[in-house]
Backbone bond lengths (Angstrom), bond angles and torsions (degrees), N, CA, C in turn:
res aa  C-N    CA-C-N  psi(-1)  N-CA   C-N-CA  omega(-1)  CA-C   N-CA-C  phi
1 X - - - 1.442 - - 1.533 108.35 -
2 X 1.235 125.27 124.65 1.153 141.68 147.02 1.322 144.67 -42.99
3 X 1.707 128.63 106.48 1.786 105.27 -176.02 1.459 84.94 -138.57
4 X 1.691 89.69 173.47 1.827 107.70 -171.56 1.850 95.32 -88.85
5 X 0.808 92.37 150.06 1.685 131.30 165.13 1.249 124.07 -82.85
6 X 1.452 121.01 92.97 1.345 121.81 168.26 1.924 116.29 -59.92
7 X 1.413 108.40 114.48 1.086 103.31 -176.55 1.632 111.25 -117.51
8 X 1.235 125.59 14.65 1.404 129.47 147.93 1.661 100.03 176.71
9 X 1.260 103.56 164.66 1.732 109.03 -143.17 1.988 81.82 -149.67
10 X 1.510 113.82 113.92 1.199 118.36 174.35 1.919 98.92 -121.07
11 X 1.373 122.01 125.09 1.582 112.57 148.75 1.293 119.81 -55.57
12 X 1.233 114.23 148.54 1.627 128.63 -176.59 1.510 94.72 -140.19
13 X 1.213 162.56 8.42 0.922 151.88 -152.89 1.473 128.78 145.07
14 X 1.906 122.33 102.53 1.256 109.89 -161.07 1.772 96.87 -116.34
15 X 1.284 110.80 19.46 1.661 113.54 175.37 1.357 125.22 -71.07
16 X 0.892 126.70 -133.50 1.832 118.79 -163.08 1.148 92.48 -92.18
17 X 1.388 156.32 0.05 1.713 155.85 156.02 1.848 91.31 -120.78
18 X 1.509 98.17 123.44 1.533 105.27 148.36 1.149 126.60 -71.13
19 X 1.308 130.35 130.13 1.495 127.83 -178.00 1.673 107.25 -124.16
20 X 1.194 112.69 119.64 1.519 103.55 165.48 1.502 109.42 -117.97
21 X 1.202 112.59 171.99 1.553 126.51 -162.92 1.391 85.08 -121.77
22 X 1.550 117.00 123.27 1.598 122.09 161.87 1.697 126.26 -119.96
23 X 1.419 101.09 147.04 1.608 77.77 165.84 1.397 106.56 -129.90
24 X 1.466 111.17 132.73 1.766 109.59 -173.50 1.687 103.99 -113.30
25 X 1.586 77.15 177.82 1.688 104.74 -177.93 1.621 79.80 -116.81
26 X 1.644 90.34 136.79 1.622 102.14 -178.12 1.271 103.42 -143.88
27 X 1.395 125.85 97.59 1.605 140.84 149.27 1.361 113.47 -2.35
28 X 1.544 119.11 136.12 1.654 110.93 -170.15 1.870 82.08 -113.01
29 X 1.772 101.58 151.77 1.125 115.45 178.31 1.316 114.66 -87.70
30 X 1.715 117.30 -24.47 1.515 120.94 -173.12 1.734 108.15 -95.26
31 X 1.336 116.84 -15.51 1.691 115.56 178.21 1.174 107.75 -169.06
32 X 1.619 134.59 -175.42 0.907 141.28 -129.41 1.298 83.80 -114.02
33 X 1.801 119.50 142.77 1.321 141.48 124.11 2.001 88.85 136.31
34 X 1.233 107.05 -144.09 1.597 115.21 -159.40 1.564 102.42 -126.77
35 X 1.531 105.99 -179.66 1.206 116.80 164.86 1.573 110.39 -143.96
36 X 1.434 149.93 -179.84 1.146 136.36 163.89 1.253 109.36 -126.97
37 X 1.260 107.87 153.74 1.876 127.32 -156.07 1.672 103.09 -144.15
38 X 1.410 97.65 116.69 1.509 110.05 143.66 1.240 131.66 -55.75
39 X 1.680 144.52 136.25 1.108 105.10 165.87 2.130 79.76 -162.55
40 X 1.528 105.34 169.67 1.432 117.90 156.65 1.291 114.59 -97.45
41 X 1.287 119.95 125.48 1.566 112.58 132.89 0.808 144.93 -105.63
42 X 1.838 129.14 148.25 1.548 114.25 -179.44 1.601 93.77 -96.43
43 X 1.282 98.59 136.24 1.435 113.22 -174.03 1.902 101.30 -98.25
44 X 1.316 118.31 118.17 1.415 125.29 179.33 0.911 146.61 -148.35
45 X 1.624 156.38 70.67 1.180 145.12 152.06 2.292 102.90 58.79
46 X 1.195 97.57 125.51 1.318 110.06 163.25 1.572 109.83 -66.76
47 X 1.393 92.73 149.74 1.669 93.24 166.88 2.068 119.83 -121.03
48 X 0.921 95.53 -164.01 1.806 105.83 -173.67 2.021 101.49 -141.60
49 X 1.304 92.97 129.10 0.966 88.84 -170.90 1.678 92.92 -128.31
50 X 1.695 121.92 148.97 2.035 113.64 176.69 1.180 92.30 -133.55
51 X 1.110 108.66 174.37 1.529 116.19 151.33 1.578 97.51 -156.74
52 X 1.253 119.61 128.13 1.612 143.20 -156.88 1.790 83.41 -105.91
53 X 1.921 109.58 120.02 1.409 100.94 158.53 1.492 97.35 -142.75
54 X 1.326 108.49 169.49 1.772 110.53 179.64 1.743 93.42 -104.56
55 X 1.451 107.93 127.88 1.739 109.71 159.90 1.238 104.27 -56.41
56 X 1.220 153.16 -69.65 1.347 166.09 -117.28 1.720 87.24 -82.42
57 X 1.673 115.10 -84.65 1.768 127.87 -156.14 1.949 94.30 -60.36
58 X 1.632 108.58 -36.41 0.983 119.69 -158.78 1.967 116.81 66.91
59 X 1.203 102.82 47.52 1.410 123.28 176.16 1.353 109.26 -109.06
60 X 1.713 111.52 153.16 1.208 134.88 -176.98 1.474 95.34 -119.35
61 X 1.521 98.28 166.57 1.623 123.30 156.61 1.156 111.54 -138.30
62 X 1.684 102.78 124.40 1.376 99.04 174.08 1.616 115.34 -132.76
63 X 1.219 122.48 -141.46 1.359 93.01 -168.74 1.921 89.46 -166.51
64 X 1.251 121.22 129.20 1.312 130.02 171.85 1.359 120.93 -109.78
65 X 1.827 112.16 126.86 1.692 90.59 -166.94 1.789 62.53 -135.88
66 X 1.867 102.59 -179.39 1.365 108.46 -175.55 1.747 103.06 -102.28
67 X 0.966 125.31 136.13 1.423 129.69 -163.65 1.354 111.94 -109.81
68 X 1.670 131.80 153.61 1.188 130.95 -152.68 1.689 86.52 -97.41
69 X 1.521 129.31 -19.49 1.171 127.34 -146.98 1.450 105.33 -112.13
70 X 1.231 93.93 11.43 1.890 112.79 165.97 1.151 116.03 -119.50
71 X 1.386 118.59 4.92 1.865 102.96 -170.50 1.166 95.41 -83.09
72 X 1.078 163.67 -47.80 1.406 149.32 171.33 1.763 101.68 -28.10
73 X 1.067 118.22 -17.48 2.025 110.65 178.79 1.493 116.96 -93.38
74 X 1.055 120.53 -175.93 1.472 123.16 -165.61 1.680 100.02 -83.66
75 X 1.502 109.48 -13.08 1.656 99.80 -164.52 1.907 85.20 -143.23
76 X 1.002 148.96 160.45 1.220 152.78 -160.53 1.820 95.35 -139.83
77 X 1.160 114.16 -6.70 1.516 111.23 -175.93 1.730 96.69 -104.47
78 X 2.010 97.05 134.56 1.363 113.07 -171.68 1.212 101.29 -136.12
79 X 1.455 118.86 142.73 1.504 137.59 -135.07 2.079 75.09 -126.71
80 X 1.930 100.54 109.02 1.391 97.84 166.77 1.840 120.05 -154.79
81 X 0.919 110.56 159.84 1.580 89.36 174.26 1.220 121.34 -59.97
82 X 1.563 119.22 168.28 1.807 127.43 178.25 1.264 88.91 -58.04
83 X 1.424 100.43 155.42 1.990 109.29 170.17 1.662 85.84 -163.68
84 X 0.939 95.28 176.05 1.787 117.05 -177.78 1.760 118.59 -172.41
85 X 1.042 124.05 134.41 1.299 114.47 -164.09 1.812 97.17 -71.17
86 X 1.236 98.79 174.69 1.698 117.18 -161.77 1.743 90.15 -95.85
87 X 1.852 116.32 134.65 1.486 108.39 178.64 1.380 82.97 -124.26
88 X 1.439 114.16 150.78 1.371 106.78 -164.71 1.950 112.30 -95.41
89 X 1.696 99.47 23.22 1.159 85.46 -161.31 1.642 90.01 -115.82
90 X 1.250 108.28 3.16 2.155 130.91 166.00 1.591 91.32 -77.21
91 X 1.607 91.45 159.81 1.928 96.26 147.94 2.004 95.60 -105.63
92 X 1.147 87.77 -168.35 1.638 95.79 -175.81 0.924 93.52 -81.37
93 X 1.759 170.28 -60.10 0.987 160.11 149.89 1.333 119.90 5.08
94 X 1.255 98.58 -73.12 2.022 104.04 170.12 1.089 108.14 -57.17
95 X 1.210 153.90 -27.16 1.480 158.18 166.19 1.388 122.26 -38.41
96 X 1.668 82.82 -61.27 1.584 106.13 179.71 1.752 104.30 -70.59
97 X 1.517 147.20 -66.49 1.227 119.57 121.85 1.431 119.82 52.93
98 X 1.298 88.52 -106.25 1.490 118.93 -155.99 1.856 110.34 -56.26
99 X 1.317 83.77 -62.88 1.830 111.61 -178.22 2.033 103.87 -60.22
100 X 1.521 99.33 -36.00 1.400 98.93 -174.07 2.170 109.37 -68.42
101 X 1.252 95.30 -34.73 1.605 110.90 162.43 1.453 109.53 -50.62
102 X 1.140 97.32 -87.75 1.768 108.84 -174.37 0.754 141.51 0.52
103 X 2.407 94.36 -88.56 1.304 124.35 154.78 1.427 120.21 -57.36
104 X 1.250 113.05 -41.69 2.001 90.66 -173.47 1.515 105.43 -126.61
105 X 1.632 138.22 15.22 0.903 112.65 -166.42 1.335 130.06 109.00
106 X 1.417 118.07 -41.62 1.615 127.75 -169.69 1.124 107.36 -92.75
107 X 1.639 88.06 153.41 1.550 126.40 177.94 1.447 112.93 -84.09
108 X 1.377 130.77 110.48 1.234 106.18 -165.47 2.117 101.04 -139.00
109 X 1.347 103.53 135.66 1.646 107.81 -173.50 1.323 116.16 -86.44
110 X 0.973 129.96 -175.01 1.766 118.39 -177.27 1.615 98.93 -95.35
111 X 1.689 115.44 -15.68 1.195 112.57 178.30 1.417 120.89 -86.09
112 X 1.499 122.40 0.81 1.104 127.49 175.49 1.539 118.34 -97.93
113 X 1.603 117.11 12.27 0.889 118.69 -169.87 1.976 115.12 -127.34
114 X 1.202 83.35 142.87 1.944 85.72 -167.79 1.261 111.19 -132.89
115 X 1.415 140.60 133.39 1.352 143.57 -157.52 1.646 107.94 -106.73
116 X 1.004 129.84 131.36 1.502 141.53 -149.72 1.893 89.18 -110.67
117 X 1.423 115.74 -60.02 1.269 126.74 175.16 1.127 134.83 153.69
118 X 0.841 161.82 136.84 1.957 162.86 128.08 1.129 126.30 -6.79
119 X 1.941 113.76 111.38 1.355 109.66 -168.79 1.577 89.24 -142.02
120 X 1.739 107.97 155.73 1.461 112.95 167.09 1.748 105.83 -75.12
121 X 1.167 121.56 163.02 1.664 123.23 -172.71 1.262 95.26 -96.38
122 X 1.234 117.33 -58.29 1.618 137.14 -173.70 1.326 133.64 -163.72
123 X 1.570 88.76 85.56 1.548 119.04 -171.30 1.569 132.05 -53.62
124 X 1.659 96.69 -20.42 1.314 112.96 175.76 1.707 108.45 -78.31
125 X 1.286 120.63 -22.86 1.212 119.45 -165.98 1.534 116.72 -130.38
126 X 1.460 122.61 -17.30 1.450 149.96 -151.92 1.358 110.21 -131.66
127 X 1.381 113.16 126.84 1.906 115.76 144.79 1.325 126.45 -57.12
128 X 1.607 100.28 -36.90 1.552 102.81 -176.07 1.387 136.06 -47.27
129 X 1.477 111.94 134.24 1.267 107.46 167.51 1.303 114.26 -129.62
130 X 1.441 106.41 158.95 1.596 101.10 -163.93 1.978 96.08 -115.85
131 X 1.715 96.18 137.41 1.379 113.29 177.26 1.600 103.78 -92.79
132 X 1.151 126.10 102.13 1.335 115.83 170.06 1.535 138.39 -116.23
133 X 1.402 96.49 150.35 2.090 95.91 -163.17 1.459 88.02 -136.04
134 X 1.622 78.01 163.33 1.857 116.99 162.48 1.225 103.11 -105.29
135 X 1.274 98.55 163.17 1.810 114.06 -169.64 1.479 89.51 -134.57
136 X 1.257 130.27 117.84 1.515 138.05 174.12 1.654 100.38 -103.60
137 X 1.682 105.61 129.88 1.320 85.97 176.52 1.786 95.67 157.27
138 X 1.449 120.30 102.79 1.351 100.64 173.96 1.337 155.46 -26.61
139 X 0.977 148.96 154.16 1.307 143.01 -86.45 1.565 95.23 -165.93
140 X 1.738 111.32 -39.85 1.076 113.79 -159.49 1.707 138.47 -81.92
141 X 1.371 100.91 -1.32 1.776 104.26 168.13 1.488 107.03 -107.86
142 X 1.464 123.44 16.81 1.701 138.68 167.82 1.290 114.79 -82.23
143 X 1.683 115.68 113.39 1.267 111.19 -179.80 0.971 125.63 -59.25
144 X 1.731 141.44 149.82 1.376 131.51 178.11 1.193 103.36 -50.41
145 X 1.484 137.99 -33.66 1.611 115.69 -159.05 2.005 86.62 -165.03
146 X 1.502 100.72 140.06 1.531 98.74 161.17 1.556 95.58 -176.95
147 X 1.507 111.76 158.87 1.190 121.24 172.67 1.495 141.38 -70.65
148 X 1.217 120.86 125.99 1.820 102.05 -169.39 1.840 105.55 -140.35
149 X 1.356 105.82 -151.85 1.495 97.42 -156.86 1.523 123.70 122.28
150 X 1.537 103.37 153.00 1.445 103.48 151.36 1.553 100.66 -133.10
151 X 1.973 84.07 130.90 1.586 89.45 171.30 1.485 134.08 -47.71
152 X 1.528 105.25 -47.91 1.177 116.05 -160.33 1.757 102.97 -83.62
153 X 1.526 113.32 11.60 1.414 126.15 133.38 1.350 135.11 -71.54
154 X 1.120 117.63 -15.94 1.671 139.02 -169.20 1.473 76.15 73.98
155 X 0.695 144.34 87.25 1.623 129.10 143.24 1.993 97.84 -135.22
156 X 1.680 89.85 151.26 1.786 118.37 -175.01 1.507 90.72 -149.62
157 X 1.423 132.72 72.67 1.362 135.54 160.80 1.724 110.93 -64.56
158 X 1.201 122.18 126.92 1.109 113.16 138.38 1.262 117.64 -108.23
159 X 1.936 107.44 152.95 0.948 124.76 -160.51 1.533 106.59 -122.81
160 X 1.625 116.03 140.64 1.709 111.75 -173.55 1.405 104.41 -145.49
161 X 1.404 107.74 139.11 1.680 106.34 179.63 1.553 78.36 -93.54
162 X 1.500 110.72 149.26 1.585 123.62 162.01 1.409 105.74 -152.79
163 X 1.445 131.93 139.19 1.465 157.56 146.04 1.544 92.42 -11.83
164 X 1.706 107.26 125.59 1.609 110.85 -173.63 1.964 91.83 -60.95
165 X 1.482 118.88 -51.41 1.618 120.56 -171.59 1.715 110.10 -58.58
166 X 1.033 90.46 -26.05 1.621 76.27 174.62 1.693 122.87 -74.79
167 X 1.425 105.22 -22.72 1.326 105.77 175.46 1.546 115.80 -114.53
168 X 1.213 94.85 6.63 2.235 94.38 150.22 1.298 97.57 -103.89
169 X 0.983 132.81 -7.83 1.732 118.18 172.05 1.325 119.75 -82.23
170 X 1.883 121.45 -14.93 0.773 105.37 -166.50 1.973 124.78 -112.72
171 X 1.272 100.66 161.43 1.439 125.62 -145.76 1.724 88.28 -59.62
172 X 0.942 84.03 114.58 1.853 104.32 171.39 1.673 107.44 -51.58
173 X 1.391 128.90 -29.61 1.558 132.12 172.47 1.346 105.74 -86.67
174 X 1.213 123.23 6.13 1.921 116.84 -173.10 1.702 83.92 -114.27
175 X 1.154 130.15 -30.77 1.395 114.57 -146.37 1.469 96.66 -152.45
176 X 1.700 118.81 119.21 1.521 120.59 143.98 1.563 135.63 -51.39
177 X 1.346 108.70 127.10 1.494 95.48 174.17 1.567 113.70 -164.90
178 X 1.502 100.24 133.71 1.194 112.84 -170.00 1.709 126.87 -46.88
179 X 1.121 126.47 136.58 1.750 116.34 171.02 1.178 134.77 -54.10
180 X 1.307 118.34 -23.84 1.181 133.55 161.61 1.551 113.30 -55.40
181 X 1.388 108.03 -53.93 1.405 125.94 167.47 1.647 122.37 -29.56
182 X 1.251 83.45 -64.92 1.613 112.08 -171.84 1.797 96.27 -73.28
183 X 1.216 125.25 -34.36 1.325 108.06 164.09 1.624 131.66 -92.13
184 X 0.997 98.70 -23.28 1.573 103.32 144.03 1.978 134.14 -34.64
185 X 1.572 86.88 -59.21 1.594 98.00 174.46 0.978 129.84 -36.47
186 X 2.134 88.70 -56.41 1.454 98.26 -165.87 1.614 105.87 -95.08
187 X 1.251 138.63 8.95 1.152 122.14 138.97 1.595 127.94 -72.19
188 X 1.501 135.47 -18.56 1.106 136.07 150.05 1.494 106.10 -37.84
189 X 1.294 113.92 -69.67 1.538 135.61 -161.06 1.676 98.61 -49.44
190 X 1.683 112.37 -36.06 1.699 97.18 -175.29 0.978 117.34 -104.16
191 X 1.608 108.10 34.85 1.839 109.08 159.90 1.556 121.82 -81.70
């Protein structure tokens, strides 16, 4: 197996995203020897990603906050599951937990929780990888919609129980929504 070679490592950026500037040695797939590559990375902390649904109502919770990586769009608000970055002194369990409180409110057990799997977000540009779960577990003393957060996060989450079909049905030009999201669903959907 083959990997790239860090061959000098400059910071570019130590603000709320780490950014480093690299230049590698990168293995060729069609013949023998390397090539060298510029590139950024944002260097970051793993995240946790849930999505809480009831088998029974067949309801979701999800959660809309306004995102920096949409203001270039007509609406800056993106429709995604709870997530919370990874602290390394939680397991991912407590995370999920934690974030399931927070962001929407819920009470959540370690037995209500099931891990879907571990993926990079964006490997070309990112460390991150995303830990992601389902939250099994009724639905039914969860308000359709209320606000949550911690301020002194900048965070203003809103939070919405909605019908899993109503939000695979819906029109990708009416509504933002995260990939995670969208793979989330449709693992709900193939139970």
């Amino acid at each position: 197996m083959k990997s790239v070679k860090i061959i000098d490592k400059e910071m570019k950026s130590s603000g709320f995203l780490k950014v480093e500037g690299l230049q590698l040695q990168v293995p060729k797939y069609d013949e023998e020897g390397s090539f060298t590559q510029q590139r950024e990375l944002v260097v970051q902390s793993d995240s946790v990603f849930l999505l809480p649904y009831d088998p029974v109502t067949k309801e979701v919770v999800v959660v809309t906050q306004h995102r920096p990586g949409a203001a270039y769009e007509l609406s800056s608000e993106v429709i995604e599951t709870i997530a919370g970055r990874v602290d390394k002194s939680l397991s991912y369990e407590e995370i999920v937990i934690a974030e399931a409180k927070e962001e929407a409110g819920l009470d959540v057990c370690i037995d209500d929780i099931e891990k879907i799997g571990t993926f990079y977000l964006s490997p070309g540009a990112s460390t991150e990888k995303a830990h992601v779960y389902l939250v099994e577990k009724s639905l039914s003393d969860v308000p359709s919609r209320a606000v949550h957060g911690l301020p002194e996060e900048g965070e203003n989450i809103l939070m919405e129980k909605k019908p899993l079909k109503e939000l695979l049905d819906t029109d990708p030009s009416k509504a933002q929504m995260s990939a995670i999201l969208m793979m989330s669903l449709m693992a709900v959907r193939s139970r």
